[in-house]
KOLPADO-894743 format. One record per atom (N, C-alpha, C): residue number from 0; residue in one letter; chain; atom name; y, x, z. Coordinates in nm, 2 decimals. Example, Ala and Ser with C-alpha at 12.3 -4.5 7.8 and 13.67 -1.06 7.14 Angstrom:
! residues 2
R/num/residu/chaine/atome/Y/X/Z
R/0/A/A/N/-0.57/1.32/0.78 $
R/0/A/A/CA/-0.45/1.23/0.78 $
R/0/A/A/C/-0.33/1.32/0.78 $
R/1/S/A/N/-0.22/1.28/0.71 $
R/1/S/A/CA/-0.11/1.37/0.71 $
R/1/S/A/C/0.00/1.29/0.79 $
***
This chain:
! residues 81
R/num/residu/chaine/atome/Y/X/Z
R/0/X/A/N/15.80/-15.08/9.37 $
R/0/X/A/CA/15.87/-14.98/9.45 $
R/0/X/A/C/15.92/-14.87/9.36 $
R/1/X/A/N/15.83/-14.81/9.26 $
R/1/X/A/CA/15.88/-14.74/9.18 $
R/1/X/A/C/15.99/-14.79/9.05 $
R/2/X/A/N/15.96/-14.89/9.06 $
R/2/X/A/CA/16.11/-14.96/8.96 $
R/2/X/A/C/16.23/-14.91/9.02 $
R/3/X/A/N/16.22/-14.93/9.17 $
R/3/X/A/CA/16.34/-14.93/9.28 $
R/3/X/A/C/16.42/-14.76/9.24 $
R/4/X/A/N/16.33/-14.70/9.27 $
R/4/X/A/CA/16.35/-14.52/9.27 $
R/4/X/A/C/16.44/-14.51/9.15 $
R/5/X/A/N/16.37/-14.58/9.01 $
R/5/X/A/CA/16.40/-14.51/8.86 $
R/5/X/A/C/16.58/-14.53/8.88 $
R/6/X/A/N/16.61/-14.73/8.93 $
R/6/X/A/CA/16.69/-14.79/8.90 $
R/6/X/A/C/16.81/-14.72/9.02 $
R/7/X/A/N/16.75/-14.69/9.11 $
R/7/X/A/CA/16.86/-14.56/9.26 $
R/7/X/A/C/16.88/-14.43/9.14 $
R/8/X/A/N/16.82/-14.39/9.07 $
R/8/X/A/CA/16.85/-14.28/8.99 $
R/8/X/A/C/16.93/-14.30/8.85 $
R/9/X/A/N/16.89/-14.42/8.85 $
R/9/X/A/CA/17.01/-14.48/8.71 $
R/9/X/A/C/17.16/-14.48/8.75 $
R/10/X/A/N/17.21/-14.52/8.90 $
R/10/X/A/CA/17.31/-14.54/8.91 $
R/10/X/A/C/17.40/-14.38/8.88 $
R/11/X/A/N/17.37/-14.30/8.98 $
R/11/X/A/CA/17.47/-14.16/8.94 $
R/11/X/A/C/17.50/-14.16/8.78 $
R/12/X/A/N/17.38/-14.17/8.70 $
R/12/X/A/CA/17.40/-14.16/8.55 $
R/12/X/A/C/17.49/-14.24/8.47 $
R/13/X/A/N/17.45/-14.35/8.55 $
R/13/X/A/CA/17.57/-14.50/8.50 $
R/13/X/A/C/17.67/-14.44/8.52 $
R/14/X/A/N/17.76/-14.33/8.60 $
R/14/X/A/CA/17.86/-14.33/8.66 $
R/14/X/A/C/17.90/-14.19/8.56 $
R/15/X/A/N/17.81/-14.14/8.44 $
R/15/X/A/CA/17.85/-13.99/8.42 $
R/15/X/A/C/17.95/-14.03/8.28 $
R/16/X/A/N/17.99/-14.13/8.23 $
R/16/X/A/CA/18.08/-14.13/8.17 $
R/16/X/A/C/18.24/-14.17/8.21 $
R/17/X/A/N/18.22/-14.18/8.32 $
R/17/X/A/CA/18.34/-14.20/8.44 $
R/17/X/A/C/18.40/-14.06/8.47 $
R/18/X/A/N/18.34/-13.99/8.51 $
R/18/X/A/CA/18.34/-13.88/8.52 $
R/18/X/A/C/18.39/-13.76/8.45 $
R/19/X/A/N/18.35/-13.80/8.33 $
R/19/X/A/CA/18.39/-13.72/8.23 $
R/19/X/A/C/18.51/-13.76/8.15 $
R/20/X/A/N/18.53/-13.88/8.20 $
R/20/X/A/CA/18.67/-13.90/8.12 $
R/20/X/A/C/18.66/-13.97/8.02 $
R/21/X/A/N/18.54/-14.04/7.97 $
R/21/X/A/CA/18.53/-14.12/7.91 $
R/21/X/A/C/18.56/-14.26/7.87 $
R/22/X/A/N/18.59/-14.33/8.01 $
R/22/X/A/CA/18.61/-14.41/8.09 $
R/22/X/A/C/18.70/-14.43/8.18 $
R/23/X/A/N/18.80/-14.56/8.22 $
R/23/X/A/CA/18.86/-14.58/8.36 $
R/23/X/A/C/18.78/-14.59/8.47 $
R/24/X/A/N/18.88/-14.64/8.53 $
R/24/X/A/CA/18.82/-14.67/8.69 $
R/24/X/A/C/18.78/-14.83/8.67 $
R/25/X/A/N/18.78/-14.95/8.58 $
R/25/X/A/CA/18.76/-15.04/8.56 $
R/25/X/A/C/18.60/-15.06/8.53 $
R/26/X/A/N/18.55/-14.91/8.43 $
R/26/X/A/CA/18.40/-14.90/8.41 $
R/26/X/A/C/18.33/-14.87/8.54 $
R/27/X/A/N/18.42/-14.77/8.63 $
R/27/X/A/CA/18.34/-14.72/8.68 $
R/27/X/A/C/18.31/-14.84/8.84 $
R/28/X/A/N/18.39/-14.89/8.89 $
R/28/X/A/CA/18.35/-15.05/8.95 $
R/28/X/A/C/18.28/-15.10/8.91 $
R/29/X/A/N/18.28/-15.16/8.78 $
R/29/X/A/CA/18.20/-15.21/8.71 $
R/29/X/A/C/18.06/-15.19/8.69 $
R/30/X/A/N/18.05/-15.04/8.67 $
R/30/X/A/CA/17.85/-14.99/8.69 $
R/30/X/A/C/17.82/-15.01/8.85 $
R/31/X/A/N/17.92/-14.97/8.95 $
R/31/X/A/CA/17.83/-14.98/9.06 $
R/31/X/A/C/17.81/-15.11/9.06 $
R/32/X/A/N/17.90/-15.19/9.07 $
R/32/X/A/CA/17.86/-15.35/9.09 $
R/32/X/A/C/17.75/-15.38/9.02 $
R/33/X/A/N/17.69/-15.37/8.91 $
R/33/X/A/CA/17.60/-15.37/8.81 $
R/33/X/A/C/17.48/-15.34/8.87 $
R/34/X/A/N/17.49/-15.17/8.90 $
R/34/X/A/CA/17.36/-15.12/8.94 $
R/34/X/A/C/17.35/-15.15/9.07 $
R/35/X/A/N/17.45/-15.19/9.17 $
R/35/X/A/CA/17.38/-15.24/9.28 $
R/35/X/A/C/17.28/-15.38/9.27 $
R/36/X/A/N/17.36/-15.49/9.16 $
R/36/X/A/CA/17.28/-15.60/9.16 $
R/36/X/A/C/17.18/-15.57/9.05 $
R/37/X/A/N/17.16/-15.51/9.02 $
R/37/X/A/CA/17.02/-15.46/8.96 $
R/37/X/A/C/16.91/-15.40/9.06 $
R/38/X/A/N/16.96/-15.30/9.14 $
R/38/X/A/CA/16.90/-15.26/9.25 $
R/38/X/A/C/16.85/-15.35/9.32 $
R/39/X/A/N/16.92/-15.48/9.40 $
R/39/X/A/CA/16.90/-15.57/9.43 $
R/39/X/A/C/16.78/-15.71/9.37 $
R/40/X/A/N/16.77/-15.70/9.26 $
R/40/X/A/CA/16.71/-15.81/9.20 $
R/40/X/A/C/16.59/-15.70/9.17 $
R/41/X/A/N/16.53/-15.57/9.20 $
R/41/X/A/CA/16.45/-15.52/9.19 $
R/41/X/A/C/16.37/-15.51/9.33 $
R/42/X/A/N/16.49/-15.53/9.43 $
R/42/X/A/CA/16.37/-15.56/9.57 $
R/42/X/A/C/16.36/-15.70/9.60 $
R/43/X/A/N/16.45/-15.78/9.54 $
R/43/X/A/CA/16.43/-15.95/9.55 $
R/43/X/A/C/16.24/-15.96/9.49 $
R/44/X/A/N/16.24/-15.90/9.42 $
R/44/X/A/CA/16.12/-15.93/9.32 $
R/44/X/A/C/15.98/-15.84/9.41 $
R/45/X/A/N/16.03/-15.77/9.52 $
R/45/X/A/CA/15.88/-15.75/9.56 $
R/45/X/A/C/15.84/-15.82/9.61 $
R/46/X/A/N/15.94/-15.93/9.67 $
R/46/X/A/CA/15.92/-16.00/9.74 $
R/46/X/A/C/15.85/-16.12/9.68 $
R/47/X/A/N/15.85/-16.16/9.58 $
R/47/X/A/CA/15.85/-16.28/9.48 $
R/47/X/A/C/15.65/-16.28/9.43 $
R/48/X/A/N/15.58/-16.39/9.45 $
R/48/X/A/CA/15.45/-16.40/9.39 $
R/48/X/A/C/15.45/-16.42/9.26 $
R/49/X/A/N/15.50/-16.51/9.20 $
R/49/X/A/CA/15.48/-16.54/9.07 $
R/49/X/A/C/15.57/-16.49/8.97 $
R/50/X/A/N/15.54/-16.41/8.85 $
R/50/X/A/CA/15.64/-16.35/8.77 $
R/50/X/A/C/15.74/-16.28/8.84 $
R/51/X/A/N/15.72/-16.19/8.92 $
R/51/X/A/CA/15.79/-16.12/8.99 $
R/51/X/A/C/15.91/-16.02/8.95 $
R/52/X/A/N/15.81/-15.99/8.85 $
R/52/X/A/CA/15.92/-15.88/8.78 $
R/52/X/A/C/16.00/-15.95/8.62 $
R/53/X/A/N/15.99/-16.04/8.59 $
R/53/X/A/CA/16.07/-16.08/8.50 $
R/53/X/A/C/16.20/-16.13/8.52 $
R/54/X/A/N/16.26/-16.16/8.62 $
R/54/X/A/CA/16.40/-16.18/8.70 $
R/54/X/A/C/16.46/-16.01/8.62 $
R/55/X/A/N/16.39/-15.88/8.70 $
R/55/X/A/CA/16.41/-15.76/8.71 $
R/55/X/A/C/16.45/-15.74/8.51 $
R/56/X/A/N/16.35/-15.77/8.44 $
R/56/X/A/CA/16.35/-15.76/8.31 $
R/56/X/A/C/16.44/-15.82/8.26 $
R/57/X/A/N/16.50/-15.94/8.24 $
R/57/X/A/CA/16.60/-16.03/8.21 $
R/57/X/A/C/16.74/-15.94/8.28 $
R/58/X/A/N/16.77/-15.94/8.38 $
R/58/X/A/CA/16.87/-15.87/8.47 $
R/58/X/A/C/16.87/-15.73/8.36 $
R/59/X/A/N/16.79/-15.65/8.34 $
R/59/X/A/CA/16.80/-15.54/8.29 $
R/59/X/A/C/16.88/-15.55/8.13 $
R/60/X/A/N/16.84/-15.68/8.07 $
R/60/X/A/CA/16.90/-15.69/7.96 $
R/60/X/A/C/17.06/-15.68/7.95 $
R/61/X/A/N/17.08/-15.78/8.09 $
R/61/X/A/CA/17.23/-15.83/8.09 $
R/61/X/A/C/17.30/-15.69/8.12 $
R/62/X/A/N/17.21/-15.63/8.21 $
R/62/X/A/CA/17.29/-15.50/8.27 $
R/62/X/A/C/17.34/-15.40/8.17 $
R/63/X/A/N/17.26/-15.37/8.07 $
R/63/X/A/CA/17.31/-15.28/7.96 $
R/63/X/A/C/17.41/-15.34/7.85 $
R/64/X/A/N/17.35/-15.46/7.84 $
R/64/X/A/CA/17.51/-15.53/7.77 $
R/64/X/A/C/17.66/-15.52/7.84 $
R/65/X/A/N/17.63/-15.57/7.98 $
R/65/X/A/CA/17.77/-15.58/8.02 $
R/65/X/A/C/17.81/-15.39/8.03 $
R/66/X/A/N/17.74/-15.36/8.09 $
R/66/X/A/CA/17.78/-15.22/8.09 $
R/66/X/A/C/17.86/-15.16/7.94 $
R/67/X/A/N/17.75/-15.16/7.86 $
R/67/X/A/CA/17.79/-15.11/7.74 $
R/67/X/A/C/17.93/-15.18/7.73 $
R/68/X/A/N/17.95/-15.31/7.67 $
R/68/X/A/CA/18.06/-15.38/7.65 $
R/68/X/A/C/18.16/-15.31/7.76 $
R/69/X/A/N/18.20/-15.30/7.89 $
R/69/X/A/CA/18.31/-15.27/7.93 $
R/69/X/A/C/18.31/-15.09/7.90 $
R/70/X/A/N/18.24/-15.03/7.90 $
R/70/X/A/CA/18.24/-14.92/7.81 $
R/70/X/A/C/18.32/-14.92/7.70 $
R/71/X/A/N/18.29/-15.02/7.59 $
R/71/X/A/CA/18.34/-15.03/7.47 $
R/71/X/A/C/18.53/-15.04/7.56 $
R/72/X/A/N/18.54/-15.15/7.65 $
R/72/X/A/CA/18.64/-15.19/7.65 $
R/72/X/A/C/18.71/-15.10/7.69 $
R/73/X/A/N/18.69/-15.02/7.79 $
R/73/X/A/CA/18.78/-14.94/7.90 $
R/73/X/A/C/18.77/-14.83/7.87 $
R/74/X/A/N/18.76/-14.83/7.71 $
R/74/X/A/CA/18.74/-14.64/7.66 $
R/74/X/A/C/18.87/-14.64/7.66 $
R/75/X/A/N/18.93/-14.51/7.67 $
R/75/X/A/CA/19.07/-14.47/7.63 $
R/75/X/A/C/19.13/-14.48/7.49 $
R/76/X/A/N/19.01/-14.48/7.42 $
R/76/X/A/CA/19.05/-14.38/7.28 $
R/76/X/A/C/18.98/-14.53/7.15 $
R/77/X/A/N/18.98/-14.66/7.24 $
R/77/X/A/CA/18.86/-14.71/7.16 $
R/77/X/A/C/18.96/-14.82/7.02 $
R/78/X/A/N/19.08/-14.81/7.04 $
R/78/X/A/CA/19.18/-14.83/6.93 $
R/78/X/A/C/19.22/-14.72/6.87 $
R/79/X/A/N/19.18/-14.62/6.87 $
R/79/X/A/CA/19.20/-14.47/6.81 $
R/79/X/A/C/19.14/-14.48/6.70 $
R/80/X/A/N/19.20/-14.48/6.55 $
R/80/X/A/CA/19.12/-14.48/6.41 $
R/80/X/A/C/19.01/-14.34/6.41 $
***
């Protein structure tokens, strides 16, 4: 349950380079869709007996790669020498 909270509090954060202009609107779809299925595969897992939370763990890897990566991609400035 407390994974759930941290991962509902990641999302606004996911979204603060959107915001600032760091980023398009392509990043910024992109983290919710992310953090909702992250959100999701963290209440899949209360539900789960065995190795419950390693779905959650694995998921979390993928989530900061892809994140980062369309970050890299959808910066404005990221062909800028």
């Amino acid at each position: 349950l407390r994974s759930m909270l941290y991962i509902a509090a990641l999302l606004p954060v996911s979204l603060l380079p959107y915001t600032i202009g760091m980023t398009g609107e392509f990043y910024m779809i992109t983290a919710l869709l992310l953090g909702f299925f992250y959100l999701l595969s963290a209440f899949l897992a209360l539900y789960q007996n065995n190795k419950k939370y390693i779905i959650t763990f694995i998921y979390s890897i993928i989530y900061l790669f892809l994140l980062l990566t369309v970050m890299i991609i959808n910066s404005p400035h990221h062909l800028s020498p």
